[in-house]
C-alpha positions in Angstrom: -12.8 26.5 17.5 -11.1 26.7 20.4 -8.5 24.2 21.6 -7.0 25.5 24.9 -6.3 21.8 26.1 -4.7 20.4 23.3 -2.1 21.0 21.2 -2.7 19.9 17.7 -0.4 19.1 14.6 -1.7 18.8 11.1 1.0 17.1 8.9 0.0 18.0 5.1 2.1 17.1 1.7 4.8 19.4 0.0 3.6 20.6 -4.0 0.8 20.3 -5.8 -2.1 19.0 -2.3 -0.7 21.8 0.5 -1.8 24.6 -2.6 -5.1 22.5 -3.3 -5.8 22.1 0.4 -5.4 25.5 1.5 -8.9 26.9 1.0 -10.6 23.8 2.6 -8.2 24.4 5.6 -9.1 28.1 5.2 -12.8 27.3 5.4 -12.1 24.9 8.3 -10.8 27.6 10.6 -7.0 26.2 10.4 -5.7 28.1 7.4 -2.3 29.1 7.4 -1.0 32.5 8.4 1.2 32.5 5.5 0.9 31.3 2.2 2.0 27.3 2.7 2.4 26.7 -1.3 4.8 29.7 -1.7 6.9 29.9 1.5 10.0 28.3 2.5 8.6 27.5 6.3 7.8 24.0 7.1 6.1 24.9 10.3 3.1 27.7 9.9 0.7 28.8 12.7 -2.7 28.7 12.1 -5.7 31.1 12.6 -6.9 29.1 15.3 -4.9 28.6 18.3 -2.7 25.5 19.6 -3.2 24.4 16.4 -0.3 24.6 13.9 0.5 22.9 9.7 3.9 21.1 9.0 4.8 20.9 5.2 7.0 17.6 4.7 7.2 15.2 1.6 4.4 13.0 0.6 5.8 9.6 1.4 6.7 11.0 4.9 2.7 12.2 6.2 1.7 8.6 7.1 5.1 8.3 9.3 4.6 11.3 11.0 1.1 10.2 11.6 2.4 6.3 12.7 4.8 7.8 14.8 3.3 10.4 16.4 5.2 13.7 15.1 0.9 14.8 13.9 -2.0 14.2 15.2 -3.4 14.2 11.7 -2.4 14.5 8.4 -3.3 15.4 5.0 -1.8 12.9 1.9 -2.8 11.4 -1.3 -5.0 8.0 -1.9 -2.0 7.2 -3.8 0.5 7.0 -0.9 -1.8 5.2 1.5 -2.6 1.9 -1.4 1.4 1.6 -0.8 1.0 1.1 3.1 0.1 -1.5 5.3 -2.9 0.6 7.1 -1.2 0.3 10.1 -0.9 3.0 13.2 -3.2 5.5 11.4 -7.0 5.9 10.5 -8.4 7.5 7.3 -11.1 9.5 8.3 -12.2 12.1 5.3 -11.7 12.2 1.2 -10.9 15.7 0.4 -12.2 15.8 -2.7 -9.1 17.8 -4.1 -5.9 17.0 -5.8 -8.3 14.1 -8.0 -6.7 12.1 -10.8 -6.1 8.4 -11.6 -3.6 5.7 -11.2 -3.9 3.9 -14.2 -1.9 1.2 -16.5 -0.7 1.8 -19.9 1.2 1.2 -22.7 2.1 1.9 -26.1 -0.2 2.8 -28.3 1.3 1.2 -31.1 1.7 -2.4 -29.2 0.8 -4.9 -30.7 -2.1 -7.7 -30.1 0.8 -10.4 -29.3 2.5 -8.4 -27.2 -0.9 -7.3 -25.4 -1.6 -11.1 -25.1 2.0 -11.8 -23.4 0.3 -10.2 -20.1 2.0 -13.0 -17.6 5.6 -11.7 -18.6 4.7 -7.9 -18.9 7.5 -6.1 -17.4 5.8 -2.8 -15.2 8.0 -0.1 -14.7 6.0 2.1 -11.7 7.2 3.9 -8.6 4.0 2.2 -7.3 5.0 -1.2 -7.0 3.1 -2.9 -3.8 0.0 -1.4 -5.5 1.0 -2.7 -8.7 2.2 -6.4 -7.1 -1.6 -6.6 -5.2 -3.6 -5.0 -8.6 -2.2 -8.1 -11.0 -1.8 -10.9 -7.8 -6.0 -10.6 -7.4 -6.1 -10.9 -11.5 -4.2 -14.0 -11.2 -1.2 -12.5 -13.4 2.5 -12.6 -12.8 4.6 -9.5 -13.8 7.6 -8.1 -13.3 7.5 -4.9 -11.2 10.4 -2.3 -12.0 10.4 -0.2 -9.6 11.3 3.4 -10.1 10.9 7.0 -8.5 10.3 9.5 -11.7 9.8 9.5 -15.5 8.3 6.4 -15.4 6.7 6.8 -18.8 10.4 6.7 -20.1 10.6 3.1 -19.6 8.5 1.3 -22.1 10.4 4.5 -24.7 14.0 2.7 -23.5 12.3 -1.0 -23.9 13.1 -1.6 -19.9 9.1 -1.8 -19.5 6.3 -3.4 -21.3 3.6 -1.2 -19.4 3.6 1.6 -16.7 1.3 2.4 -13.6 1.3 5.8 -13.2 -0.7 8.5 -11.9 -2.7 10.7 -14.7 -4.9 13.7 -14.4 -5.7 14.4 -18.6 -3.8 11.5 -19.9 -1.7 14.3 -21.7 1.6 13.2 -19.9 0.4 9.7 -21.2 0.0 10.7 -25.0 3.1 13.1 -25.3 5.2 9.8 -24.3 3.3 7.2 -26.9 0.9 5.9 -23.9 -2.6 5.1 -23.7 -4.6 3.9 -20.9 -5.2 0.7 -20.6 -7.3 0.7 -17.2 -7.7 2.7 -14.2 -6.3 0.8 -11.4 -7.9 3.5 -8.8 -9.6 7.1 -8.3 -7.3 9.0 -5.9 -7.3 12.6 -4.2 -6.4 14.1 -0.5 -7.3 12.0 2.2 -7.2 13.0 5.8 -5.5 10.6 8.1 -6.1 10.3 11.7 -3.2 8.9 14.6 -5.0 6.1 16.4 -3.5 7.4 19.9 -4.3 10.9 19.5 -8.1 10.3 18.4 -8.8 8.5 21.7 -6.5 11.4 23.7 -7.6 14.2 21.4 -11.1 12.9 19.9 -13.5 16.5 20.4 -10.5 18.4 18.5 -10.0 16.3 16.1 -13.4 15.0 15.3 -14.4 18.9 15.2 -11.6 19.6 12.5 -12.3 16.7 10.5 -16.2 17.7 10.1 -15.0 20.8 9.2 -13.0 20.2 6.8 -15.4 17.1 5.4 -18.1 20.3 5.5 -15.3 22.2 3.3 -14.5 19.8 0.6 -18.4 18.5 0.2 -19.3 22.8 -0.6 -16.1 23.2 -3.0 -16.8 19.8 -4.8 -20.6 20.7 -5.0 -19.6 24.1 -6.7 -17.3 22.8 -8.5 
């Protein structure tokens, strides 16, 4: 690929997706010169030129992307369900980075309790997601919302249930919680800025086939 004419900016998420992501990008043509997952850098060149990776927080790709700062941008299912939509297209599941976001709760709760779903109190740090999941059942609850442990708050009595992500369910089970239901399958999706697809559409079209091509080879192998 060769993208004399336009400078491009692939925004992808800090942790556990840049290190998951890295051989599709490699496989795409736009891997890293350096080692994303284990370097301090937030800004890494990329083996094809005018094209360059920024490393920043999860919640922050879609902004980026909104805004302008990336042309496209690389972020979990999980973050989008939170947004509006709005100033960004999804183009491409990545296939990588898969687990659940599911509800659950003790194991040892009880049938009356489990019956009591109109006042269950959710403790999640998902809680538009959670709001829209239980407002199309018909069921009001009380969203808690919080940013980490969330599977300490039915322990401390502040929740009745959590939505959380879950890959085994082992996080789940070491805290006393069993799934209840999965909410919805998420991995790495790759988002696309509305202006620059109609500025930049060859370049960008060209890198999301190429990575689509990526993750459809890994996931058949896998």
């Amino acid at each position: 690929m060769d993208f004399q004419n336009d400078r491009i900016t692939i925004a992808v998420s800090k942790g556990r997706i840049s290190q998951s992501v890295q051989p599709l990008l490699e496989a795409a043509g736009v891997g890293p010169l350096s080692d994303m997952y284990k370097s301090r850098s937030l800004v890494f060149e990329t083996h094809t030129p005018n094209v360059e990776l920024i490393v920043v927080r999860s919640t922050d790709v879609p902004t980026y992307v909104r805004q302008g700062g990336a042309d496209l941008g690389i972020v979990g299912k999980d973050v989008l369900l939170e947004l509006d939509g709005e100033g960004y297209y999804e183009l491409v599941d990545l296939c990588v980075s898969r687990c659940e976001l599911v509800l659950a709760e003790k194991q040892n709760m009880d049938e009356r309790s489990q019956n009591a779903e109109r006042k269950a109190r959710i403790a999640t740090k998902y809680a538009n997601t959670t709001r829209r999941h239980f407002a199309r059942k018909g069921v009001y609850v009380e969203v808690i919302k919080l940013y980490s442990s969330v599977e300490l708050a039915p322990l401390c009595d502040m929740a009745d249930r959590v939505v959380d992500l879950s890959q085994s369910g082992e996080t789940l089970r070491s805290n006393g919680l069993k799934k209840v239901e999965t909410i919805a399958s998420i991995s790495a999706r790759l988002i696309a800025n509305k202006a620059s697809m109609r500025l930049k559409e060859t370049a960008l079209k060209s890198i999301a086939r190429n990575l689509e091509s990526a993750a459809k080879e890994q996931f058949s192998g896998a």
